[in-house]
C-alpha positions, 0 to 999 in steps of 0.5 A: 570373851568380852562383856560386849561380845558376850552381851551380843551373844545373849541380848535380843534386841527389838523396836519398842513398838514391834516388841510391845506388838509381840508381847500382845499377840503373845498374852492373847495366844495364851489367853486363848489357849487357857480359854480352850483349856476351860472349854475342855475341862467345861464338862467336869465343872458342871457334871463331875468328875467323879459323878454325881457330887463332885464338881466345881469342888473348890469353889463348892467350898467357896460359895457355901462359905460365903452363904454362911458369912451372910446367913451364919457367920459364926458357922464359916469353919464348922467342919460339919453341915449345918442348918441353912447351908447352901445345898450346892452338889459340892462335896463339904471339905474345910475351909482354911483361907482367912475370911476376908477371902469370902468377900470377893466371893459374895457377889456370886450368890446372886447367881445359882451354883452352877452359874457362879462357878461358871461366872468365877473362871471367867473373871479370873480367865479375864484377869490373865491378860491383865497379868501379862499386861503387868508383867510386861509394863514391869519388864518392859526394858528387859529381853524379849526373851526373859518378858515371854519365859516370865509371861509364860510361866504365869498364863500356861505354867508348862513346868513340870511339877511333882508327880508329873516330871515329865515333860512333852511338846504338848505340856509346853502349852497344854497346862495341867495346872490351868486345866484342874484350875478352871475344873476345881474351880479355884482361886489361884488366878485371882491370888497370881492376880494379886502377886502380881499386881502387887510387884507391879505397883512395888516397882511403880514406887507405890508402895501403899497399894502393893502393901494393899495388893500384897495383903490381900494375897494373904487369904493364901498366906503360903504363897505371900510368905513365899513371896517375901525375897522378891518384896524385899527386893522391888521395895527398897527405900519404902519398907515402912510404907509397904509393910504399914499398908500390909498390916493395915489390910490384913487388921481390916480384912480379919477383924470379921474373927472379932466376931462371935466364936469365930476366931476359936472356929478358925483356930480349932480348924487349924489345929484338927486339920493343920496348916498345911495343904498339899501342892495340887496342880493348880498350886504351881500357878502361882509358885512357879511364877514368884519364882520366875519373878524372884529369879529376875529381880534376884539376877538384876539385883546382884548384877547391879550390886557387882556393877556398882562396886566394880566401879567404885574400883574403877573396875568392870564394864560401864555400860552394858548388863553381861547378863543381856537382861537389861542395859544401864540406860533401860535401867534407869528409865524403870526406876530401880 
């Protein structure tokens, strides 16, 4: 079979005006489906799961932690309630993200618990079009087919994940993930957000503000870490800048540890309860997606690294992507 048959078997070619109408009816779909999977989890956010003090857990966490960078900040890793703690119905576990995640969490305490974690899904519900838009301005030039898997993965995360390997018609749009997402509470939309936005801006050849985006994942440092092949990758030619704005962020963000006690708070959390944290369900959001993302940017790098030496031997096909992921000419519109 030749590359040319090849890529007609495997490429799906559309109008630019009928795909972009598509992919817009597709991320409103999907955001819609989230939305009723809030609804649906609606009653174990304000009532408990596991009655009567139990919801809203994660950002029970959140929200106390932030009561106490204002009113206590040296107390933001005691592991123990202290004086003054906000009395939220959330039971205490240990915050461990980095404490410049607090910030974006401050706003909130204008409102009452129930309110702000309410208030806390629906921002990060408004932010999942937001993150199929990027997605999509990013793979614009790709296969219809490989911009909706990649969307997919992102808003409804309907892979299978350990314990839970099974797979259903109905999983493929009812997600477990966004589902204890919204009940917990949680802050995985907002770091997907940041992921990415920061990928976006790394192919849009700014590399300041995704070192700034990428930094800011960092409160989660796991999945950043996670990130670093497909960073590697979209940043090409503009590493220095990059991991400049980076190392910025995260000195800016963190020198709140310079206070106090603090730092030695934070280590000694560490150390009693270790780095690691398990793969909940929510946790899969934002893995599955870097790996959906590395997976293309990895297959397109390769082709074109093949491509290229093949024909410096005068070898290989000259115009078209035997993957039927992106044509020469597309490619050079999207600027890699």
């Amino acid at each position: 079979m030749t590359s040319s048959s090849l890529s007609r078997l495997t490429s799906f070619s559309l109008n630019p005006r009928v795909k972009m109408a598509l992919i817009v009816v597709i991320i409103a779909a999907f955001a819609l489906e989230s939305f009723r999977i809030l609804l649906e989890a609606y009653p174990v956010m304000t009532n408990g799961y596991q009655a009567p003090n139990n919801y809203g857990l994660d950002f029970g966490v959140y929200y106390n932690s932030a009561w106490r960078l204002v009113h206590n900040p040296g107390a933001i890793y005691t592991q123990t309630s202290v004086s003054g703690d906000y009395l939220n119905g959330a039971l205490a576990t240990d915050f461990k993200y980095l404490p410049f995640f607090l910030f974006f969490i401050l706003p909130f305490l204008v409102l009452n618990y129930t309110s702000a974690l309410i208030s806390w899904d629906v921002f990060q519900l408004l932010l999942m079009p937001v993150i199929g838009f990027l997605i999509y301005r990013s793979l614009r030039n790709y296969n219809v087919l490989v911009i909706v898997a990649v969307i997919w993965v992102a808003l409804l995360q309907p892979i299978p994940f350990p314990p839970h390997y099974s797979l259903s018609f109905y999983d493929l749009y009812h997600s477990q993930s966004y589902y204890w997402q919204w009940a917990e509470g949680n802050a995985k939309v907002f770091l997907t957000f940041l992921i990415v936005g920061a990928w976006y801006l790394s192919k849009s050849k700014k590399p300041y503000l995704a070192g700034l985006a990428y930094g800011l994942a960092f409160f989660d440092p796991r999945f950043p870490l996670y990130a670093i092949p497909l960073f590697l990758i979209v940043n090409r030619g503009q590493y220095r800048k990059f991991a400049l704005a980076v190392l910025a962020t995260l000195a800016v963000g963190d020198a709140i540890l310079l206070y106090d006690g603090l730092a030695s708070s934070f280590l000694g959390t560490i150390q009693s309860i270790g780095v690691e944290t398990p793969f909940f369900q929510y946790t899969w959001i934002p893995f599955y997606t870097i790996v959906a993302l590395t997976v293309v940017e990895g297959s397109n790098y390769v082709y074109r690294t093949w491509l290229s030496r093949s024909r410096s031997e005068g070898q290989g096909p000259m115009s078209t992507d035997v993957s039927g992921i992106q044509t020469e000419s597309e490619d050079s519109v999207s600027g890699h």
